[in-house]
Backbone as a ProteinNet text record, in pm:
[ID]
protein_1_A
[PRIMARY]
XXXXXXXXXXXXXXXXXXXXXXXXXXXXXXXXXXXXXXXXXXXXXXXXXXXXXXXXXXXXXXXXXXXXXXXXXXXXXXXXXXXXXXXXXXXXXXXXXXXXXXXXXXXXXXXXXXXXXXXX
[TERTIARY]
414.6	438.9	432.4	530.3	500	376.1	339	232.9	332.3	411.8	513.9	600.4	683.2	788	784	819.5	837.5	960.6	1003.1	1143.4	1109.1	1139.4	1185.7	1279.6	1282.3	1435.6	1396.8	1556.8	1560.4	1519.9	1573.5	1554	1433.1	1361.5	1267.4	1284.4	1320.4	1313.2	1437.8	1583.1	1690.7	1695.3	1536.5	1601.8	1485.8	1339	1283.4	1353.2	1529.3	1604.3	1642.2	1689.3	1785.5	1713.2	1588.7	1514.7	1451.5	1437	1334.6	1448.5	1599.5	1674.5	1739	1760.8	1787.2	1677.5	1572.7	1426.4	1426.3	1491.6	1394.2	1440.8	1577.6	1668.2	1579.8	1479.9	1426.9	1351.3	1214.2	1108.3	1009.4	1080.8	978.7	991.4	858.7	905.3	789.3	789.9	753.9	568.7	508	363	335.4	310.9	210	326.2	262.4	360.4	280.5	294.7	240.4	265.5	256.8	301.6	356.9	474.4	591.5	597.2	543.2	560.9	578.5	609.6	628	619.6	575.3	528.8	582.7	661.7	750.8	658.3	740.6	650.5	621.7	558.6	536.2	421.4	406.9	250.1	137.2	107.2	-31.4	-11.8	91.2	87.4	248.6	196	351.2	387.7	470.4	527.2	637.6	706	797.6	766.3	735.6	710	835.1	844	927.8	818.3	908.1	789.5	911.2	860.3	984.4	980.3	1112.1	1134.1	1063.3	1003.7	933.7	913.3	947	902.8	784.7	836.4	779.9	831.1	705.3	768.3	876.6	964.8	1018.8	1141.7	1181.1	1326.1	1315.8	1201.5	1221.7	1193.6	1226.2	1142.6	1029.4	976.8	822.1	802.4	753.2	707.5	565.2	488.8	352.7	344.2	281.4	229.9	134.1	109	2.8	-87.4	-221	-306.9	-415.9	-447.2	-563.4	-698.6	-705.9	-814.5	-844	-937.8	-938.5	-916.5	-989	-953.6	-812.8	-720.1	-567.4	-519.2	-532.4	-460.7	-535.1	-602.6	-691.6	-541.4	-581.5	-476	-301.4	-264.1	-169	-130.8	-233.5	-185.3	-225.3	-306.9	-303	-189.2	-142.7	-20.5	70.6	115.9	235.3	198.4	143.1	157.1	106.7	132.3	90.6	271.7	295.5	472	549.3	514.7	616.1	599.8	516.4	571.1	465.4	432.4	411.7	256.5	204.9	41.5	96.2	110.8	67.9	-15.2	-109.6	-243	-331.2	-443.4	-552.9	-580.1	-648.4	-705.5	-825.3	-848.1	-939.3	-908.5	-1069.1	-1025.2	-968.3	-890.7	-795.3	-844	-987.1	-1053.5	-965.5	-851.3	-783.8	-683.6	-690.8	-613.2	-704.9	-824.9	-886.5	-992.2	-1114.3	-1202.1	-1237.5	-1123.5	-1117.6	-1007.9	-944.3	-783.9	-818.6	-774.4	-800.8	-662.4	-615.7	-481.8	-428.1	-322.3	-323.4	-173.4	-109.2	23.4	75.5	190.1	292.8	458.9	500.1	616.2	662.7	814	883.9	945.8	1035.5	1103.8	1235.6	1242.1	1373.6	1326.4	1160.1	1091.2	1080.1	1068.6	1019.5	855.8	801.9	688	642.8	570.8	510.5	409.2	339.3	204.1	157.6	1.3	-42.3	-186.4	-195.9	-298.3	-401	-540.9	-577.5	-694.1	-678.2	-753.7	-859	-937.6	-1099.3	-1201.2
-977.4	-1103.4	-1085.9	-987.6	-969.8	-874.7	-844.8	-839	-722.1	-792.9	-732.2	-833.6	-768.5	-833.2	-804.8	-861.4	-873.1	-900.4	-818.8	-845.3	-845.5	-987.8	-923.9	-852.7	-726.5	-690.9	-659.2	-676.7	-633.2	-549.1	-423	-302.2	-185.7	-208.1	-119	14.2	98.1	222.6	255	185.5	183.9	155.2	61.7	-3.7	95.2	162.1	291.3	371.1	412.8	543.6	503.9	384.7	356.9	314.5	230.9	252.3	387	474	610.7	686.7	675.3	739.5	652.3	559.8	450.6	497	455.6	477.1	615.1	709.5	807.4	836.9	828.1	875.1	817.2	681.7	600.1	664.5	751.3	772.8	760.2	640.8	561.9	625.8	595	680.6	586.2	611.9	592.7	576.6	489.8	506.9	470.8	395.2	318.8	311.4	334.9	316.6	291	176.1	141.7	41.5	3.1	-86.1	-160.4	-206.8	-289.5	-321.7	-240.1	-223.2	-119.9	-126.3	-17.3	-12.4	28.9	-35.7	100.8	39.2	176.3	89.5	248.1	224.5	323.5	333.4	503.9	509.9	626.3	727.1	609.7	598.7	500.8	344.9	286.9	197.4	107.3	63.1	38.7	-165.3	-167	-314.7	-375.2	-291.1	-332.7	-307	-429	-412.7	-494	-374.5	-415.7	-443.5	-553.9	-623.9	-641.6	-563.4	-620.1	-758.5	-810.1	-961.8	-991.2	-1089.4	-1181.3	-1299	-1395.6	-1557.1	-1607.8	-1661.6	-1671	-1801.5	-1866.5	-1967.6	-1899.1	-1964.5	-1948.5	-1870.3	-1812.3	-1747.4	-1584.6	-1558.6	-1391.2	-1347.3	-1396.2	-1351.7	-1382.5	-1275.4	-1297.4	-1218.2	-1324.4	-1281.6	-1318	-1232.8	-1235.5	-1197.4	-1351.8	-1351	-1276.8	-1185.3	-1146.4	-1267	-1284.5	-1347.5	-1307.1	-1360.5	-1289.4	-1318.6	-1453.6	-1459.7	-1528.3	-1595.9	-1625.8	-1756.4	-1825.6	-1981.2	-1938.8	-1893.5	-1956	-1886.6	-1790.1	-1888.1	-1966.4	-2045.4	-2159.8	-2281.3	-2230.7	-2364	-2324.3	-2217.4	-2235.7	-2263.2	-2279.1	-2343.6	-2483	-2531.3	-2696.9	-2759.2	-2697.7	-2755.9	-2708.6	-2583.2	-2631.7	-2729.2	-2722.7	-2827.2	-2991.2	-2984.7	-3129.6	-3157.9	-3005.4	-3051.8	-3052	-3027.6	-3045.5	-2925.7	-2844.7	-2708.7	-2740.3	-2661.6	-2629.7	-2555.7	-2560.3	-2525.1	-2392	-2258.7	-2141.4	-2058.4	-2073.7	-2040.2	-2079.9	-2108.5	-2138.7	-2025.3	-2059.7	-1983.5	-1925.9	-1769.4	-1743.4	-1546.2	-1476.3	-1345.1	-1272.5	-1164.8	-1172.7	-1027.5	-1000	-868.6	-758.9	-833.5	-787.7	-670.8	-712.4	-650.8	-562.8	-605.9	-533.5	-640.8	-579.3	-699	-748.8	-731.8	-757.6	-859.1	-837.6	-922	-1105.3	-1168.4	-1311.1	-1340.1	-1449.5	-1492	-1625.1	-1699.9	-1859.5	-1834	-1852.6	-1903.6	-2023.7	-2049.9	-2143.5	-2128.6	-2272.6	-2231.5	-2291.5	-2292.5	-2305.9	-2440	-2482.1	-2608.6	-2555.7	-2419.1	-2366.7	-2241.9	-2294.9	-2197.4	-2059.7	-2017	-1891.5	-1894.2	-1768.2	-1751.2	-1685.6	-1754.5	-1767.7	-1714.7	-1615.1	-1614	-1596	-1642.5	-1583.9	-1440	-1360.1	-1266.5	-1209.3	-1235.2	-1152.2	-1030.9	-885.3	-821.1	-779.5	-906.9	-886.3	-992.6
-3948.1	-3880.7	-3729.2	-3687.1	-3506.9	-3511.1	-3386.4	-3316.7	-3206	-3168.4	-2969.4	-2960.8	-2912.3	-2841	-2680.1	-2621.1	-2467.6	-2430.5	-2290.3	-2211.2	-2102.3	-2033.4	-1885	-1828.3	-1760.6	-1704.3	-1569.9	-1512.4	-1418.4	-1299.2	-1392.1	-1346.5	-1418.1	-1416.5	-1485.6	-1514.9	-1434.9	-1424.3	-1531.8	-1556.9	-1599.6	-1715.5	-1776.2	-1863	-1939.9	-1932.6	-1963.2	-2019	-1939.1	-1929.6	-2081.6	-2067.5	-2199.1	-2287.2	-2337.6	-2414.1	-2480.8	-2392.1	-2408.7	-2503.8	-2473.1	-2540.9	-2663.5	-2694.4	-2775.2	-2880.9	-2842.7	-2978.3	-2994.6	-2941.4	-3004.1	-3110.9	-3178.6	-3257	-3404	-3348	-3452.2	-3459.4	-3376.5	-3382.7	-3299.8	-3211.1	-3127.2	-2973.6	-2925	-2830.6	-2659.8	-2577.7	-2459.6	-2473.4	-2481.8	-2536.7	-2375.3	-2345.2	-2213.2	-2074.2	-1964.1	-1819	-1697.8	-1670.7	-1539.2	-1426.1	-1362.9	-1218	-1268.8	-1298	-1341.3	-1493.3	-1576.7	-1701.8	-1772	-1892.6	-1993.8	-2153.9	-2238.5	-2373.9	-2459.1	-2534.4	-2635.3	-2808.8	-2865.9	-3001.5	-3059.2	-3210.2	-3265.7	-3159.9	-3182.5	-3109	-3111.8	-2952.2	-2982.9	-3002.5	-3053.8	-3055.9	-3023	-2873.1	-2848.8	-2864.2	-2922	-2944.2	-2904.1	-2822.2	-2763.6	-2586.9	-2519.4	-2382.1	-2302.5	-2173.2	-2088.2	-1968.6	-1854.8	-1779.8	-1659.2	-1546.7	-1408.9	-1384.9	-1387	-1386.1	-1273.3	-1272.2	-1162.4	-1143.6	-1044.9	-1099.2	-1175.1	-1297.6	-1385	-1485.8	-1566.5	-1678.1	-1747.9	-1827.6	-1943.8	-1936.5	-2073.7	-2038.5	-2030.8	-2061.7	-2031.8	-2189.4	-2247.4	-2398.5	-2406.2	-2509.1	-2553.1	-2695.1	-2730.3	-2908.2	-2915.6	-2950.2	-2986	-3178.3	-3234.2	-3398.2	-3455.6	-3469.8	-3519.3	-3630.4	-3609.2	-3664.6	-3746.3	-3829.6	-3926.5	-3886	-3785.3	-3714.9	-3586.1	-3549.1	-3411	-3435.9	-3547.5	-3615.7	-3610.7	-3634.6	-3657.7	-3544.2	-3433.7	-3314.4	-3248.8	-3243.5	-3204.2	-3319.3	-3435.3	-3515.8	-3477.9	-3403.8	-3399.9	-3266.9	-3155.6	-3047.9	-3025	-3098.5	-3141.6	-3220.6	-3299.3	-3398.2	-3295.7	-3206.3	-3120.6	-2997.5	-2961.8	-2842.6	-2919.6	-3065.7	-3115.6	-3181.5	-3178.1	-3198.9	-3070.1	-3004.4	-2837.5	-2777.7	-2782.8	-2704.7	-2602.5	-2469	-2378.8	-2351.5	-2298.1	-2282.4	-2169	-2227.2	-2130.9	-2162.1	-2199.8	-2196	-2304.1	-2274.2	-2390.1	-2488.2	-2609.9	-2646.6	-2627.1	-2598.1	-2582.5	-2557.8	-2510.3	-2526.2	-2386.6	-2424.4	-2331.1	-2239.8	-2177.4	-2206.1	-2096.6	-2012.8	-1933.4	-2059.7	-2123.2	-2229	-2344.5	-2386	-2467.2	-2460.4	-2552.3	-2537.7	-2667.5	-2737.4	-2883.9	-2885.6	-2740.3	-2753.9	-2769.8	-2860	-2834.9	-2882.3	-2756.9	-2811.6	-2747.9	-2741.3	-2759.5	-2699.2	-2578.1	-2535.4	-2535.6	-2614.9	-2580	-2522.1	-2480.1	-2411.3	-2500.6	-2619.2	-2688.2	-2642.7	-2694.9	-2647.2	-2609.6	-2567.2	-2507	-2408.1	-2358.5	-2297.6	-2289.4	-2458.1	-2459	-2495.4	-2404.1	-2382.8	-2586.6	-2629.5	-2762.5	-2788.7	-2859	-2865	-3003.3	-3015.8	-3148.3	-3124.6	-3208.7	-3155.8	-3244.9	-3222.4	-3324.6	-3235.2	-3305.8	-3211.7	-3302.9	-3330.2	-3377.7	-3279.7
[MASK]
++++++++++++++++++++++++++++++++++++++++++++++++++++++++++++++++++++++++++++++++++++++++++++++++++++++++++++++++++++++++

């Protein structure tokens, strides 16, 4: 069902310390690190990203859906913004991210940042 989760925090460097030691006991461990981010997760594939808070929409959460194709997040960002949610980003591919990445943002009706994703 998920795809990633997303946090904004604060403190980046602090919140690395306590993540890096928190997951490892699970398994998970420190995958990706760079200019105000950080992406934990088994080896290779990280799903839990931290992001230095910055002005920005929404409340600081982020959940990304995993999708089975590019038709359904295309249908799942028409059916939310046809139920009330918020237009933060179109659908389309995201090559800043991969060039397989195609994915569809909404803002929730309690402005959390929403997504659906499929990476074909």
């Amino acid at each position: 069902m998920y795809d990633h989760i997303g946090l904004k925090v604060k403190d980046l460097a602090a919140s690395v310390h306590f993540y890096t030691a928190a997951l490892a006991g699970l398994g998970f461990g420190l995958c990706t690190q760079g200019d105000g981010y950080a992406g934990f997760g088994p080896p290779g594939e990280p799903a839990l990203w931290l992001y230095a808070a910055k002005a920005a929409k929404g409340s600081g959460m982020h959940v990304a859906f995993r999708a089975s194709s590019r038709e359904a997040v295309d249908r799942f960002h028409a059916a939310g913004l046809e139920a009330g949610g918020g237009d933060n980003g179109a659908p389309g591919v995201r090559s800043d991210y991969s060039p397989t990445y195609y994915a569809a943002f909404l803002l929730d009706p309690d402005g959390h940042n929403v997504e659906a994703v499929c990476m074909r």
